[in-house]
Backbone as XML, in Angstrom:
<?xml version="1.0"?>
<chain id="A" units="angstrom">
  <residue number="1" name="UNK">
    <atom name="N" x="-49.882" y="3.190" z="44.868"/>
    <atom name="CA" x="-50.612" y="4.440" z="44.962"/>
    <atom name="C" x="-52.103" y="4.128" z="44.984"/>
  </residue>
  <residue number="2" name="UNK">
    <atom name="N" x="-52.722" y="4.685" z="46.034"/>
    <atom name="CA" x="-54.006" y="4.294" z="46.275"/>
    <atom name="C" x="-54.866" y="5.475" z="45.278"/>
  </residue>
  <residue number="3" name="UNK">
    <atom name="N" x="-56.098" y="4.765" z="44.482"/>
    <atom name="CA" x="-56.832" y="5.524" z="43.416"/>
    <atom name="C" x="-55.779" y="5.973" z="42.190"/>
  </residue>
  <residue number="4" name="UNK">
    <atom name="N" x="-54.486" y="4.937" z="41.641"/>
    <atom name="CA" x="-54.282" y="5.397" z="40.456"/>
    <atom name="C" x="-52.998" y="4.358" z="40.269"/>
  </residue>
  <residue number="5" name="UNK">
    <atom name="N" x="-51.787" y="5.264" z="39.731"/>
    <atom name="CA" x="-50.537" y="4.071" z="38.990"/>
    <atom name="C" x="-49.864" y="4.836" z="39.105"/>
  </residue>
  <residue number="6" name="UNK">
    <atom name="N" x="-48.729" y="4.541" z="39.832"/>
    <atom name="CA" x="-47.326" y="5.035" z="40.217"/>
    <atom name="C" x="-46.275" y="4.207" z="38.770"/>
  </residue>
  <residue number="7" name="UNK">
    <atom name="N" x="-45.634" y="5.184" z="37.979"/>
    <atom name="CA" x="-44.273" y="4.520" z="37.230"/>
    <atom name="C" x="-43.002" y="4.392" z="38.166"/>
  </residue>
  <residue number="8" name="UNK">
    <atom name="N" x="-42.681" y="3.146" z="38.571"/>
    <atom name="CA" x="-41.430" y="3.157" z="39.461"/>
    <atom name="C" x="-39.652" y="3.455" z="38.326"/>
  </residue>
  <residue number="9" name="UNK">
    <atom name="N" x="-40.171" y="3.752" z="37.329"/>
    <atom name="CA" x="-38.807" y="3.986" z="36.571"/>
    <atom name="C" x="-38.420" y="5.334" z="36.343"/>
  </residue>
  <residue number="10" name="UNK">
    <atom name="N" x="-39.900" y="6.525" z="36.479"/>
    <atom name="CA" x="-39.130" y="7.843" z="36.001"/>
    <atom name="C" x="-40.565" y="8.535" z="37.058"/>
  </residue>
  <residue number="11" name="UNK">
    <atom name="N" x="-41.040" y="7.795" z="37.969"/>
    <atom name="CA" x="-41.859" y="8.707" z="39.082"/>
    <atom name="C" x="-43.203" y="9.005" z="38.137"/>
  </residue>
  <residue number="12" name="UNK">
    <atom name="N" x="-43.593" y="8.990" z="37.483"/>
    <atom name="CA" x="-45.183" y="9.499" z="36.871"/>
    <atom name="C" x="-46.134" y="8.895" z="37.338"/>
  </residue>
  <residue number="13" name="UNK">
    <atom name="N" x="-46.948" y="9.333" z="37.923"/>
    <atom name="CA" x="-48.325" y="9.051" z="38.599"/>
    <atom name="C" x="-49.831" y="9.377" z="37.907"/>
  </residue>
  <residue number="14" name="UNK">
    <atom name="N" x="-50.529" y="7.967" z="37.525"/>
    <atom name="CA" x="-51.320" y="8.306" z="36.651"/>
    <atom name="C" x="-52.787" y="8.699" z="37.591"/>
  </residue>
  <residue number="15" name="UNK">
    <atom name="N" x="-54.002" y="9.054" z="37.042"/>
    <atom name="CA" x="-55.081" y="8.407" z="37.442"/>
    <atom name="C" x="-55.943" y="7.476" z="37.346"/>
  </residue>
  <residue number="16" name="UNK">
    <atom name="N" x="-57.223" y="6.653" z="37.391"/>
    <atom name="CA" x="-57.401" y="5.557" z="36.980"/>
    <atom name="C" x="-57.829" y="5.320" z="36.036"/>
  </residue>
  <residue number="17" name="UNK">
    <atom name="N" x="-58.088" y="6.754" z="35.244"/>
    <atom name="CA" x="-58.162" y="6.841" z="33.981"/>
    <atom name="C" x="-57.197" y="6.569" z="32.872"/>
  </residue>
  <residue number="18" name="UNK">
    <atom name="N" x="-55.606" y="6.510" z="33.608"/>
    <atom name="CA" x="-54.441" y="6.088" z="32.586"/>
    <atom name="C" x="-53.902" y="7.783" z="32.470"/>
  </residue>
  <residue number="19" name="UNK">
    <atom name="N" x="-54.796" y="9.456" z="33.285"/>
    <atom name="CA" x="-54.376" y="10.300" z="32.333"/>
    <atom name="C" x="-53.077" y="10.770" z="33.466"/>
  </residue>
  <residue number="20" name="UNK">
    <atom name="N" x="-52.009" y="11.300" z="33.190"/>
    <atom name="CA" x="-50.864" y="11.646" z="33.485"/>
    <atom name="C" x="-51.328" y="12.482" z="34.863"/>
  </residue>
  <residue number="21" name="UNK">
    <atom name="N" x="-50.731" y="12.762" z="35.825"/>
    <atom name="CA" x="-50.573" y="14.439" z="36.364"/>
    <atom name="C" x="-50.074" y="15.157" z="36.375"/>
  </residue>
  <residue number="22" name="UNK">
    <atom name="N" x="-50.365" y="16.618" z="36.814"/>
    <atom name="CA" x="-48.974" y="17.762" z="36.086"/>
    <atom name="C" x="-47.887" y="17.558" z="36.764"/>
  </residue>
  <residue number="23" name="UNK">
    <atom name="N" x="-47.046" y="18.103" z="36.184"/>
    <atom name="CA" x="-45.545" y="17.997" z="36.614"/>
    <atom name="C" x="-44.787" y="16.791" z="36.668"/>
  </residue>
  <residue number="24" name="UNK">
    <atom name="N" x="-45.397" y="16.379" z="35.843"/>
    <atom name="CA" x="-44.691" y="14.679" z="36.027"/>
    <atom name="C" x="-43.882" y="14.286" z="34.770"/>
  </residue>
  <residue number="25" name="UNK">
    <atom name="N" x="-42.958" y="13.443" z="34.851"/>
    <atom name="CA" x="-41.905" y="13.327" z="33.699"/>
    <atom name="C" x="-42.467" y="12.319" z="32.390"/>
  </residue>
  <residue number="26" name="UNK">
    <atom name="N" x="-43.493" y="11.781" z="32.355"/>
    <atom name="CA" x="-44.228" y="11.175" z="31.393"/>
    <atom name="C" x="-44.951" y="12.408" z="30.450"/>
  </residue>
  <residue number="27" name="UNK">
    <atom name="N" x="-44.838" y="12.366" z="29.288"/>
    <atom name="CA" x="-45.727" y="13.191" z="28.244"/>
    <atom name="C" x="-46.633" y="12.879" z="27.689"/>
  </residue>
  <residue number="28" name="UNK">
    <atom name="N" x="-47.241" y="11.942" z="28.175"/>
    <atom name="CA" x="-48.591" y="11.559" z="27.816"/>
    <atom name="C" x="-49.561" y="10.908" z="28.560"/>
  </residue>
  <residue number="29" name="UNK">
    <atom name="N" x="-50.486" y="10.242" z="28.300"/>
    <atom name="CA" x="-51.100" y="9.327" z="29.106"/>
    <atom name="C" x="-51.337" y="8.762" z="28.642"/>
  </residue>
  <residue number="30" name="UNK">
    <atom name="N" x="-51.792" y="7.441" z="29.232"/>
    <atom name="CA" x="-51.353" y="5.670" z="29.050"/>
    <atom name="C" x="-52.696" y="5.443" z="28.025"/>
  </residue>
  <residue number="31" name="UNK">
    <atom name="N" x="-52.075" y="4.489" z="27.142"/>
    <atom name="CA" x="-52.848" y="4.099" z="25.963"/>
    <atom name="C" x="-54.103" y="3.192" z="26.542"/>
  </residue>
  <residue number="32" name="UNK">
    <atom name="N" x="-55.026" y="3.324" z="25.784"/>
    <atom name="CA" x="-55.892" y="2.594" z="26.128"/>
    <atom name="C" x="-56.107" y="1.368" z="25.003"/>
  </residue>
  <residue number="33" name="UNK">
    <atom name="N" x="-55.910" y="0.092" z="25.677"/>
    <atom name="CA" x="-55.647" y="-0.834" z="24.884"/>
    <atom name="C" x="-57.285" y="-1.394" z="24.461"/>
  </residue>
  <residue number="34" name="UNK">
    <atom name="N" x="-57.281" y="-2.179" z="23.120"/>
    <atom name="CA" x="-58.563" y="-2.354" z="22.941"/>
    <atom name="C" x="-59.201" y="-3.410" z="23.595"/>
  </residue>
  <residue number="35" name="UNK">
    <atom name="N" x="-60.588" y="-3.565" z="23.519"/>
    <atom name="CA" x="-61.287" y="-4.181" z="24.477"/>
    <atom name="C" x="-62.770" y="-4.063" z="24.598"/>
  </residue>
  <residue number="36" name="UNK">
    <atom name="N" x="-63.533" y="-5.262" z="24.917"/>
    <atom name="CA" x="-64.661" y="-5.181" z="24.480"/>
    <atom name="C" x="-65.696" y="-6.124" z="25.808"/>
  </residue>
  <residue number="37" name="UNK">
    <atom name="N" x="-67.161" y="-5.769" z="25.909"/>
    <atom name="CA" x="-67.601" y="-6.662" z="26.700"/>
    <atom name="C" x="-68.127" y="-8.026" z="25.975"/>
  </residue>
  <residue number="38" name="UNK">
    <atom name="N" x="-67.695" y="-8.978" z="26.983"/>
    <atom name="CA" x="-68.903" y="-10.315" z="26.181"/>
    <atom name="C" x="-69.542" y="-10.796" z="26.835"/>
  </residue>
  <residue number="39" name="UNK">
    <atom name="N" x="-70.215" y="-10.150" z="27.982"/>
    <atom name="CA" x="-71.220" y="-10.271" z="28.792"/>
    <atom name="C" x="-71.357" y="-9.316" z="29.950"/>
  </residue>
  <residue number="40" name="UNK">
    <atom name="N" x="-72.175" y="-9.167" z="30.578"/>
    <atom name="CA" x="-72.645" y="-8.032" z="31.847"/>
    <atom name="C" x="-71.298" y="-8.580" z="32.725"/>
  </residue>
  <residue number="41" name="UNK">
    <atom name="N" x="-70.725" y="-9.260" z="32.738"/>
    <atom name="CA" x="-69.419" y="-9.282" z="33.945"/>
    <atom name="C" x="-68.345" y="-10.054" z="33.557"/>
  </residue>
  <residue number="42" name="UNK">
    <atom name="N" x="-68.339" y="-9.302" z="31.677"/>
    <atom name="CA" x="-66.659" y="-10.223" z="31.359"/>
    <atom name="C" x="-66.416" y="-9.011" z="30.550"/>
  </residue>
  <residue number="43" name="UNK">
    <atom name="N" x="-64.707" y="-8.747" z="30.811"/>
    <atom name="CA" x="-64.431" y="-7.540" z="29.763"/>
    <atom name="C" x="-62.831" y="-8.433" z="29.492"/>
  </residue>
  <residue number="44" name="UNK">
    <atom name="N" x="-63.081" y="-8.731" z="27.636"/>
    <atom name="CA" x="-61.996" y="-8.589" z="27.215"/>
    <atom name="C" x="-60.868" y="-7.578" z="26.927"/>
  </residue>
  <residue number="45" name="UNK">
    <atom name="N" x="-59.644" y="-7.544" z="27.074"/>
    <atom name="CA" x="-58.538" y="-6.773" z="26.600"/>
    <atom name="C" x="-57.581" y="-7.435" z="25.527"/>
  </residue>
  <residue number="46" name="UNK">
    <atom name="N" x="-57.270" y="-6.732" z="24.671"/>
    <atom name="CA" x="-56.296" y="-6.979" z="23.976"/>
    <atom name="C" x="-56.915" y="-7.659" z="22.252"/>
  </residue>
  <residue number="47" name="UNK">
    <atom name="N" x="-56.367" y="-7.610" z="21.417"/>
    <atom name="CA" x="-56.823" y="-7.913" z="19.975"/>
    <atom name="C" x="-56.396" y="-9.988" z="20.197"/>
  </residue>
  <residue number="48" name="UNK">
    <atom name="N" x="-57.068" y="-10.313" z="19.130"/>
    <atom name="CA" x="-57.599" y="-12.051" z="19.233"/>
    <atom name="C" x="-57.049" y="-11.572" z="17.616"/>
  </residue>
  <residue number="49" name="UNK">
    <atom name="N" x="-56.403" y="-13.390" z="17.020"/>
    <atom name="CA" x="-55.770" y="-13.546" z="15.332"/>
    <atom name="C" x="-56.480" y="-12.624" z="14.965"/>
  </residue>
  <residue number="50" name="UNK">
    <atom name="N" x="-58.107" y="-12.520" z="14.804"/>
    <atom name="CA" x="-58.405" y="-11.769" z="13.711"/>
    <atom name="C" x="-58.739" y="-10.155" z="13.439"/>
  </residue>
  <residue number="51" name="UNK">
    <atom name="N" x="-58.082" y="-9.876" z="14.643"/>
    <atom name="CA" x="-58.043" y="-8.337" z="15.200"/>
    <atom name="C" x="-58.860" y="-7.505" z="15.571"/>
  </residue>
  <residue number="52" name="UNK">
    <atom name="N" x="-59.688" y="-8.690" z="16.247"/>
    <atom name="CA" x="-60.879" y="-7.761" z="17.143"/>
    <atom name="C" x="-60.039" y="-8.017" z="18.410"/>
  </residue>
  <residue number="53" name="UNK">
    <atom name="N" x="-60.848" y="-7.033" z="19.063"/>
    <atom name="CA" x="-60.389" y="-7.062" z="20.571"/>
    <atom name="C" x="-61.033" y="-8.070" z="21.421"/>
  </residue>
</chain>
């Protein structure tokens, strides 16, 4: 899906924001996992042992 995220298991189509669209069989919208910059053109995702992101 061009400009967003197709679920191929139950059809829900997000935007690129992660938020749902109407009528769609998902009840929420997609978590936003944590994440942080460590420079002007690096973005970490996800928590490191000591539970920073």
């Amino acid at each position: 899906m061009a400009g967003g995220f197709l679920c191929p298991c139950h059809g829900s189509t997000y935007d690129l924001a992660g938020r749902v669209f109407k009528n769609k069989p998902a009840p929420q919208n997609l978590d936003v996992p944590p994440y942080m910059f460590t420079s002007a053109t690096t973005l970490v995702i996800g928590k490191d042992e000591k539970g920073e992101a």
